[in-house]
C-alpha angles and dihedrals in degrees: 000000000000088000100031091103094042096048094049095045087056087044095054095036085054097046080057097050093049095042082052100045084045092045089057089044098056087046090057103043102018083214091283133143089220101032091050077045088058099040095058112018092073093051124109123238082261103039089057088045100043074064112035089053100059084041099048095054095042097054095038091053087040086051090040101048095040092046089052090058085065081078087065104056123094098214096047127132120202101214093054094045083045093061099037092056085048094056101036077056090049097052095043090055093046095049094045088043092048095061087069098052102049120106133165090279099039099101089154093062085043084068093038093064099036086049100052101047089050075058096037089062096032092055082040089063097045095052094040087049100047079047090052088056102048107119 
């Protein structure tokens, strides 16, 4: 009862990082295979790492920290959380890491990226829900 107030603040401060980081998302690449082509294929080495370090830390500690939560819950089962985590910081390493592979012909690592941050929020709303109902 004590962290029931914490844990969902940061739920619901999380949901609106990730719907803001999504909703740039969807204005730079429109979900598109050529328009996520167009967005990254003409970016520098550090351009792409001015961006992927910020993101990369940012998503790991939000992985690491919600995953962490799972300890926490009663009903819990370690195998299935293990494999969660292992997966959210799958998905966090190969979207980051698809950004610098994409070129004007790439259209595999397109879908890579556009796949994984579907994922990416989708993961993010299970962990933050199963946060939300941590008592």
């Amino acid at each position: 009862m004590r962290y029931e107030i914490v844990l969902r603040y940061f739920a619901v401060m999380s949901m609106m990082l990730i719907g803001s980081g999504f909703w740039m998302f969807l204005l730079h690449t429109s979900m598109s295979l050529q328009a996520t082509i167009d967005y990254y294929a003409p970016k520098s080495l550090f351009g792409l790492l001015e961006t992927v370090s910020p993101h990369l830390f940012g998503m790991g500690l939000f992985v690491f920290v919600t995953t962490h939560f799972f300890a926490v819950i009663k009903k819990a089962t370690f195998a299935y959380d293990q494999q969660f985590a292992i997966l959210f910081f799958g998905v966090v390493v190969l979207e980051n890491i698809a950004g610098f592979l994409i070129t004007k012909e790439s259209i595999l690592f397109a879908s890579i990226k556009l796949f994984c941050v579907v994922l990416f929020v989708i993961l993010s709303a299970v962990s933050l829900w199963r946060v939300w109902r941590l008592r």
